[in-house]
TIDREN-448059 format. One record per atom (N, C-alpha, C): residue number from 1; chain; x, y, z. Coordinates in steps of 0.05 Angstrom, whole numbers, plus 5000, padded with zeros to 4 digits. Example, Ala and Ser with C-alpha at 12.3 -4.5 7.8 and 13.67 -1.06 7.14 Angstrom:
BEGIN
+-----+------+------+------+------+
| pos | unit |    u |    v |    w |
+-----+------+------+------+------+
|   1 |    A | 5264 | 4886 | 5156 |
|   1 |    A | 5246 | 4910 | 5156 |
|   1 |    A | 5264 | 4934 | 5156 |
|   2 |    A | 5257 | 4955 | 5142 |
|   2 |    A | 5273 | 4979 | 5143 |
|   2 |    A | 5258 | 5001 | 5157 |
+-----+------+------+------+------+
END
This chain:
BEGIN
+-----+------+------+------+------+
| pos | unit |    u |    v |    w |
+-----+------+------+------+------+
|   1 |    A | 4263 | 6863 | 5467 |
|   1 |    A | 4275 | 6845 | 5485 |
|   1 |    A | 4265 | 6816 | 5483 |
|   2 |    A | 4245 | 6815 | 5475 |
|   2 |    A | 4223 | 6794 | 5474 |
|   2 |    A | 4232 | 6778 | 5451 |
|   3 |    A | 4245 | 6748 | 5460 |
|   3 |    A | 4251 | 6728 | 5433 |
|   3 |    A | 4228 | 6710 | 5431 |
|   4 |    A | 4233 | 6697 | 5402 |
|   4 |    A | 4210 | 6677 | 5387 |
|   4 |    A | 4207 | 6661 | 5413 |
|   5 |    A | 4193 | 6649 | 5429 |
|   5 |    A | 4197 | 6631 | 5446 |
|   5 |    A | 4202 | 6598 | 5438 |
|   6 |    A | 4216 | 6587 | 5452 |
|   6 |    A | 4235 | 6560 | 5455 |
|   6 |    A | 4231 | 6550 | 5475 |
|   7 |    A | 4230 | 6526 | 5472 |
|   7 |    A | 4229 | 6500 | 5499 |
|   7 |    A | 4269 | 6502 | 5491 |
|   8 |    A | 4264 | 6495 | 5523 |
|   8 |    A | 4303 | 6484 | 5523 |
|   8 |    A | 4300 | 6468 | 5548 |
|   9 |    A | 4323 | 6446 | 5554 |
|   9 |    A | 4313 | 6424 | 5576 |
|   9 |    A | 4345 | 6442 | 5595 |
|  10 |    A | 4346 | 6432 | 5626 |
|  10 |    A | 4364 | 6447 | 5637 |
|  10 |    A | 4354 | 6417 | 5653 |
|  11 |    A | 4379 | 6417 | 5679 |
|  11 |    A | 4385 | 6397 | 5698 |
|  11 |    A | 4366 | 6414 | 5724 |
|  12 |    A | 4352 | 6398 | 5739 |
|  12 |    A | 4337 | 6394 | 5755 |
|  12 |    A | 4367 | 6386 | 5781 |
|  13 |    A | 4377 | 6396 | 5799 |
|  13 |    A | 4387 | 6399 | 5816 |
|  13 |    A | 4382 | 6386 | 5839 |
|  14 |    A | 4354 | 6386 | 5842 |
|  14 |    A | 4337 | 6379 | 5863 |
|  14 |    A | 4331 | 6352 | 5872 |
|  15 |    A | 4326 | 6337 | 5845 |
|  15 |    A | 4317 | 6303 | 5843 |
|  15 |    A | 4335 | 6287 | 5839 |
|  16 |    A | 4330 | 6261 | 5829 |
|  16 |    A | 4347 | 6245 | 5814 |
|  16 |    A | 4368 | 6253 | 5798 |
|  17 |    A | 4387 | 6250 | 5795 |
|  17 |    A | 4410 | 6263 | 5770 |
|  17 |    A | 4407 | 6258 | 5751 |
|  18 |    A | 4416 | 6271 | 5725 |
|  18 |    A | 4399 | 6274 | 5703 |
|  18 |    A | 4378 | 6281 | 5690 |
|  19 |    A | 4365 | 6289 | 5718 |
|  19 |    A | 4336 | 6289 | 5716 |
|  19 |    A | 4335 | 6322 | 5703 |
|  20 |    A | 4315 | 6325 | 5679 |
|  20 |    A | 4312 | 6342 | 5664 |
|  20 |    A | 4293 | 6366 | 5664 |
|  21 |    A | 4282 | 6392 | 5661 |
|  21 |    A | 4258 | 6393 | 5650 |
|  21 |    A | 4261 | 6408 | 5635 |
|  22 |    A | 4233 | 6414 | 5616 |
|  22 |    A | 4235 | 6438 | 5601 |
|  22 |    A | 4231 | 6466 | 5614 |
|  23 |    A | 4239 | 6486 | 5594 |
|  23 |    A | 4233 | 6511 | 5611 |
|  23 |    A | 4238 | 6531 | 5575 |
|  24 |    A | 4214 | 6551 | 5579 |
|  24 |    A | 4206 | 6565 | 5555 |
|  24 |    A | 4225 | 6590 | 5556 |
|  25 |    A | 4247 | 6597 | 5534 |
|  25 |    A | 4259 | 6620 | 5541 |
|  25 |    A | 4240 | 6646 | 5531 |
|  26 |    A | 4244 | 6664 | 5540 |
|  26 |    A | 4231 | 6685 | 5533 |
|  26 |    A | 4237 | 6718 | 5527 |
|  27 |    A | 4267 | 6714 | 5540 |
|  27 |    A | 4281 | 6734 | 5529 |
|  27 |    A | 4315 | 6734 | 5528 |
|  28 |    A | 4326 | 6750 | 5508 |
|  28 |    A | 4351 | 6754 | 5501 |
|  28 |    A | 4362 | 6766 | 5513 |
|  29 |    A | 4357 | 6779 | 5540 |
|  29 |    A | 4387 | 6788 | 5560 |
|  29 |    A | 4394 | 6765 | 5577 |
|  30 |    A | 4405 | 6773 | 5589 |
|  30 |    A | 4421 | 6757 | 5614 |
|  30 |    A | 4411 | 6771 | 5644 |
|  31 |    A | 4405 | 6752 | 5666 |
|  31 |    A | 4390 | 6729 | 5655 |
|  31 |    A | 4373 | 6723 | 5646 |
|  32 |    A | 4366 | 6708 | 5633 |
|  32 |    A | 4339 | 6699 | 5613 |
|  32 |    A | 4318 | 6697 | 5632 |
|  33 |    A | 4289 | 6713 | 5623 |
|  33 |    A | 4269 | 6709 | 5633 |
|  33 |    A | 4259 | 6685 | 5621 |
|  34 |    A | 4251 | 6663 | 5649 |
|  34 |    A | 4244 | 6638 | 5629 |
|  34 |    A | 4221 | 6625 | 5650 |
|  35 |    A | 4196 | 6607 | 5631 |
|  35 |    A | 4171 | 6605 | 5641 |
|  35 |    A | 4177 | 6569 | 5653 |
|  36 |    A | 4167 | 6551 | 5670 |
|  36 |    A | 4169 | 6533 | 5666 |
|  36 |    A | 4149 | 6528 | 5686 |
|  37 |    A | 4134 | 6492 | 5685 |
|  37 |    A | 4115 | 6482 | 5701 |
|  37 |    A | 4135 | 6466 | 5726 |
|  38 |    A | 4144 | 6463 | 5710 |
|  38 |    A | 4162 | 6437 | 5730 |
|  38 |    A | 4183 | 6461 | 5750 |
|  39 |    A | 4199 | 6434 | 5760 |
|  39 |    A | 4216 | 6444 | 5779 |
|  39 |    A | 4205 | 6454 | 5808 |
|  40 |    A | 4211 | 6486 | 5803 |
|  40 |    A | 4200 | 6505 | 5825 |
|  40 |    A | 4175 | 6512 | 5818 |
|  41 |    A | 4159 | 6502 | 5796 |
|  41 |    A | 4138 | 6510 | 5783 |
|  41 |    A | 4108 | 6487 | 5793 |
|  42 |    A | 4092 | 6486 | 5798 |
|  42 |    A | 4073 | 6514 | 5785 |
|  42 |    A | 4072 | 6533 | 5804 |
|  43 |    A | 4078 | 6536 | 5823 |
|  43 |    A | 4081 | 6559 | 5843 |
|  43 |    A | 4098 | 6581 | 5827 |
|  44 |    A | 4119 | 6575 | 5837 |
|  44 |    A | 4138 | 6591 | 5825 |
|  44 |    A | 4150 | 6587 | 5791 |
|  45 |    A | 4138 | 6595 | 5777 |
|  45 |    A | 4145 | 6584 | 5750 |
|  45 |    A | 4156 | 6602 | 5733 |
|  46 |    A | 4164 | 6630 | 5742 |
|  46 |    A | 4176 | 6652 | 5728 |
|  46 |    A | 4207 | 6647 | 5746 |
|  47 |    A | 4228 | 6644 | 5722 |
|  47 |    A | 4252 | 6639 | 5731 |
|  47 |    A | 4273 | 6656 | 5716 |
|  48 |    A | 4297 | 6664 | 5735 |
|  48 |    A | 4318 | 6682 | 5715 |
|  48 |    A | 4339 | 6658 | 5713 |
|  49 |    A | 4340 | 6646 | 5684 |
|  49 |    A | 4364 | 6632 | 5684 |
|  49 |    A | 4391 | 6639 | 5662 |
|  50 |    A | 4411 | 6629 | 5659 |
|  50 |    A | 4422 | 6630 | 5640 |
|  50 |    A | 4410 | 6622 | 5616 |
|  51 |    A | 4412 | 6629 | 5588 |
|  51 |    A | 4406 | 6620 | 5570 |
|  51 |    A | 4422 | 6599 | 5556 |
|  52 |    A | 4409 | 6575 | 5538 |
|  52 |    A | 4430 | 6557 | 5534 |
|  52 |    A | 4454 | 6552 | 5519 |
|  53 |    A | 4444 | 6574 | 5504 |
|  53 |    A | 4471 | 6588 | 5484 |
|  53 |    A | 4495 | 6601 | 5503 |
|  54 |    A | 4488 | 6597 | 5528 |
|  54 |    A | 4511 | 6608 | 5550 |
|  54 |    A | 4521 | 6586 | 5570 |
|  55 |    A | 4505 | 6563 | 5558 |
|  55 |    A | 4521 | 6540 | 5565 |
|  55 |    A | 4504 | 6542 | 5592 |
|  56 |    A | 4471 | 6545 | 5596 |
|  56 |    A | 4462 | 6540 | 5629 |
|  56 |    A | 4460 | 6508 | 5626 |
|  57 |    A | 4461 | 6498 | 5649 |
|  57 |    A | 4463 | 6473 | 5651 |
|  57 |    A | 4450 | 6463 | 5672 |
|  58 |    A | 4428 | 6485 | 5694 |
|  58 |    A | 4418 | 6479 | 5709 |
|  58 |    A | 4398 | 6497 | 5717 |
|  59 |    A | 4368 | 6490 | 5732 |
|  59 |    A | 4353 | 6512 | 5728 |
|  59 |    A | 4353 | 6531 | 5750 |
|  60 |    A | 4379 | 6528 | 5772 |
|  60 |    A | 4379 | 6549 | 5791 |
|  60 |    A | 4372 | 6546 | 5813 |
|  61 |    A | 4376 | 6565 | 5828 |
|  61 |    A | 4357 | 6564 | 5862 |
|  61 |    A | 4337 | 6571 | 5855 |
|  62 |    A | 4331 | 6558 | 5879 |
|  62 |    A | 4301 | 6576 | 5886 |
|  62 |    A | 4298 | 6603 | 5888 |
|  63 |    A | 4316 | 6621 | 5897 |
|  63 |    A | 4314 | 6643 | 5893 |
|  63 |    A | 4315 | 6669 | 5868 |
|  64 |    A | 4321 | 6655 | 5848 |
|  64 |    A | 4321 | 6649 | 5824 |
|  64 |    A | 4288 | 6650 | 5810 |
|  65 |    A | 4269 | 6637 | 5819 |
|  65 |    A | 4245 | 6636 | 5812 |
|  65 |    A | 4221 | 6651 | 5833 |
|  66 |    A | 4205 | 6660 | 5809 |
|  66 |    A | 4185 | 6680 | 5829 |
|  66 |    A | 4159 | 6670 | 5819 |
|  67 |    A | 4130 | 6687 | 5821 |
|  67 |    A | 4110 | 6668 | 5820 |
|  67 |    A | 4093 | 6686 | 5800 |
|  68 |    A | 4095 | 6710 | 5798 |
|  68 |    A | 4091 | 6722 | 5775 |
|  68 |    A | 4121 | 6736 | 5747 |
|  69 |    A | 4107 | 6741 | 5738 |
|  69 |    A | 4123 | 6750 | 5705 |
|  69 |    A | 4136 | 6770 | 5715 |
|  70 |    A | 4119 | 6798 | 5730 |
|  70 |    A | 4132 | 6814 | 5737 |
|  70 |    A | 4149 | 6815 | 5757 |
|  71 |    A | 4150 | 6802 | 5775 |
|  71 |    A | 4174 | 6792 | 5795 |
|  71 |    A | 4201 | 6785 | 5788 |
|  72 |    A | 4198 | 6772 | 5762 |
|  72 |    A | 4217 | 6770 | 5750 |
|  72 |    A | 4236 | 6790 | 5736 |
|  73 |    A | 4210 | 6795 | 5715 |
|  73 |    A | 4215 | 6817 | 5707 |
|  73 |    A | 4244 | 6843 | 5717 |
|  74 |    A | 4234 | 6851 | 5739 |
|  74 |    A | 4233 | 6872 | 5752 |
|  74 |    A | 4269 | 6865 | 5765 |
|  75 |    A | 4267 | 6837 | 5775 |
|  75 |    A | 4291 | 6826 | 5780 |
|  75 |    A | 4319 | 6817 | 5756 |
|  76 |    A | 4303 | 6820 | 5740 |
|  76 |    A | 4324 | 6815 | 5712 |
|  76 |    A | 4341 | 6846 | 5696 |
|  77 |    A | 4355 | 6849 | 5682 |
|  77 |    A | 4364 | 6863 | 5678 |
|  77 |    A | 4349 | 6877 | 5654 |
|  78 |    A | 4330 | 6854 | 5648 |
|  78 |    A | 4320 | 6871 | 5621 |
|  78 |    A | 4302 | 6898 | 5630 |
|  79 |    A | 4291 | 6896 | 5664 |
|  79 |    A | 4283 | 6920 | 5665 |
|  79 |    A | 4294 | 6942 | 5665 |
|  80 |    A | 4321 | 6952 | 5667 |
|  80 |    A | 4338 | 6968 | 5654 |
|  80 |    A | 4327 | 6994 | 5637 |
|  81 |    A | 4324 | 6987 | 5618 |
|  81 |    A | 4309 | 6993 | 5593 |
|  81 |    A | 4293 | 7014 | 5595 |
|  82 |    A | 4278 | 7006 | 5611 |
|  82 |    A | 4253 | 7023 | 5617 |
|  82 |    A | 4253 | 7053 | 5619 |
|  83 |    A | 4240 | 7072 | 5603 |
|  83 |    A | 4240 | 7095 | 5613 |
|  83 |    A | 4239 | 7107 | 5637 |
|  84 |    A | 4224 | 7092 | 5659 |
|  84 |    A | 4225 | 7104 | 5687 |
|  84 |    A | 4252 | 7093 | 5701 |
|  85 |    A | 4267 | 7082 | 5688 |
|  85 |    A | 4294 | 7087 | 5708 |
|  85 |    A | 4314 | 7107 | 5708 |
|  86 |    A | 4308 | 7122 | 5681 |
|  86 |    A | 4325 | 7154 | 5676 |
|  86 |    A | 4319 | 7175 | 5687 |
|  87 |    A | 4340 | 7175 | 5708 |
|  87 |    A | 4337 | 7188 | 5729 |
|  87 |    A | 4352 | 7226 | 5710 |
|  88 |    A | 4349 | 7240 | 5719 |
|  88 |    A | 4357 | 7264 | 5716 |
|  88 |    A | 4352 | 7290 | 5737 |
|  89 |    A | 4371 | 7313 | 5734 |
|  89 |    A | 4372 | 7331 | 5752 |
|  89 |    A | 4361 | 7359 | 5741 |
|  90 |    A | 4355 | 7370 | 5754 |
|  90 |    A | 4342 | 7396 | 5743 |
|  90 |    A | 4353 | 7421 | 5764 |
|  91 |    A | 4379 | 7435 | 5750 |
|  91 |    A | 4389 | 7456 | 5767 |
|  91 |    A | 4373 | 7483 | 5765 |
|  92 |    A | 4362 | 7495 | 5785 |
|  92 |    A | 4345 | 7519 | 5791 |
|  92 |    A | 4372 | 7535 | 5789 |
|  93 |    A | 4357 | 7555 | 5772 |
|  93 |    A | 4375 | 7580 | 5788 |
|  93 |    A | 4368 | 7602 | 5794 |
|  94 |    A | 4377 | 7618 | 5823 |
|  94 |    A | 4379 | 7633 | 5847 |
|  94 |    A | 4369 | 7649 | 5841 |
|  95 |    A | 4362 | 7669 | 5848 |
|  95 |    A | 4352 | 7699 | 5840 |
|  95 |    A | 4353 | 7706 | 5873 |
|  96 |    A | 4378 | 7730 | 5882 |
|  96 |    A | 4377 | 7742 | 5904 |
|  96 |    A | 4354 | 7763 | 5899 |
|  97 |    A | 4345 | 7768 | 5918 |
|  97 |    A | 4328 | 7792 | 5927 |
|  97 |    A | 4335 | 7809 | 5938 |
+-----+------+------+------+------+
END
Protein backbone atom coordinates (compact mmCIF):
# COMPACT_ATOMS: atom_id res chain seq x y z
CA UNK A 1 0.00 0.00 0.00
CA UNK A 2 2.93 2.05 0.98
CA UNK A 3 4.28 4.53 -2.05
CA UNK A 4 7.95 5.96 -2.62
CA UNK A 5 7.13 9.07 -0.60
CA UNK A 6 6.56 12.71 -2.32
CA UNK A 7 6.18 16.23 -1.20
CA UNK A 8 3.07 17.68 -3.21
CA UNK A 9 1.82 21.41 -2.35
CA UNK A 10 -2.27 21.57 -1.93
CA UNK A 11 -4.27 25.05 -1.05
CA UNK A 12 -4.41 25.96 2.53
CA UNK A 13 -8.22 26.97 2.84
CA UNK A 14 -7.77 28.53 6.02
CA UNK A 15 -5.30 31.66 5.32
CA UNK A 16 -4.55 34.00 2.70
CA UNK A 17 -5.57 32.64 -0.85
CA UNK A 18 -3.11 30.93 -2.60
CA UNK A 19 -1.57 30.24 0.25
CA UNK A 20 0.15 26.75 -0.14
CA UNK A 21 1.76 23.92 1.79
CA UNK A 22 3.52 20.94 1.41
CA UNK A 23 2.18 17.66 2.52
CA UNK A 24 4.24 14.08 2.11
CA UNK A 25 2.00 11.43 0.28
CA UNK A 26 2.32 8.17 1.65
CA UNK A 27 -0.02 5.99 0.17
CA UNK A 28 -1.82 4.83 -3.04
CA UNK A 29 -5.49 4.35 -2.03
CA UNK A 30 -8.01 6.85 -1.72
CA UNK A 31 -7.87 8.77 0.50
CA UNK A 32 -4.32 9.25 0.62
CA UNK A 33 -2.65 8.87 3.89
CA UNK A 34 -0.62 12.09 3.96
CA UNK A 35 2.04 13.57 6.65
CA UNK A 36 2.31 17.36 6.84
CA UNK A 37 3.79 20.13 9.49
CA UNK A 38 1.85 22.92 8.36
CA UNK A 39 -1.71 23.60 8.14
CA UNK A 40 -3.54 21.47 10.84
CA UNK A 41 -0.12 20.30 11.69
CA UNK A 42 2.07 19.95 14.13
CA UNK A 43 -0.81 18.88 16.21
CA UNK A 44 -2.66 17.24 13.90
CA UNK A 45 -0.33 16.30 11.02
CA UNK A 46 -1.70 12.85 9.84
CA UNK A 47 -4.25 13.81 7.10
CA UNK A 48 -6.65 11.73 4.62
CA UNK A 49 -6.48 13.72 1.47
CA UNK A 50 -7.05 13.26 -2.10
CA UNK A 51 -4.08 12.45 -3.97
CA UNK A 52 -2.80 14.86 -6.62
CA UNK A 53 -3.06 12.71 -9.49
CA UNK A 54 -6.89 13.02 -8.49
CA UNK A 55 -6.72 16.52 -9.03
CA UNK A 56 -6.77 17.38 -4.75
CA UNK A 57 -6.57 20.95 -4.69
CA UNK A 58 -7.01 21.50 -1.10
CA UNK A 59 -5.80 20.05 2.21
CA UNK A 60 -9.31 19.48 3.75
CA UNK A 61 -11.09 19.90 7.03
CA UNK A 62 -10.10 19.53 9.97
CA UNK A 63 -11.76 16.59 10.39
CA UNK A 64 -9.83 15.16 7.85
CA UNK A 65 -6.60 15.27 10.07
CA UNK A 66 -5.70 13.31 13.22
CA UNK A 67 -2.63 13.46 15.49
CA UNK A 68 -1.27 10.09 15.16
CA UNK A 69 -0.52 7.71 11.90
CA UNK A 70 -2.82 5.29 13.30
CA UNK A 71 -5.82 7.44 13.52
CA UNK A 72 -5.55 7.86 10.26
CA UNK A 73 -4.75 4.93 9.33
CA UNK A 74 -7.65 3.18 10.73
CA UNK A 75 -9.94 5.99 9.16
CA UNK A 76 -8.69 5.46 5.62
CA UNK A 77 -9.68 2.78 3.50
CA UNK A 78 -6.38 1.29 3.22
CA UNK A 79 -7.24 -0.43 6.50
CA UNK A 80 -9.50 -2.64 4.61
CA UNK A 81 -6.86 -4.96 3.85
CA UNK A 82 -6.11 -6.13 6.96
CA UNK A 83 -6.59 -9.66 7.97
CA UNK A 84 -8.63 -8.86 11.08
CA UNK A 85 -11.49 -7.45 9.18
CA UNK A 86 -12.48 -11.04 7.67
CA UNK A 87 -15.11 -11.67 9.33
CA UNK A 88 -16.49 -15.37 8.91
CA UNK A 89 -19.17 -17.87 10.25
CA UNK A 90 -18.81 -21.17 11.64
CA UNK A 91 -22.07 -23.42 11.33
CA UNK A 92 -22.26 -26.11 14.31
CA UNK A 93 -24.07 -28.89 13.72
CA UNK A 94 -26.91 -30.36 16.07
CA UNK A 95 -26.73 -33.65 17.46
CA UNK A 96 -30.30 -34.51 19.15
CA UNK A 97 -30.11 -36.64 22.15
Amino acid sequence: MLVEPYVALCQWDYGEQGQQYPWIVLTDRYPTIAYSEYGFGPRSCWGLLCAPDRGCQSMGMDSGWFTTFLDAFFESMACIDLPIWKAFSVEAHRRDC
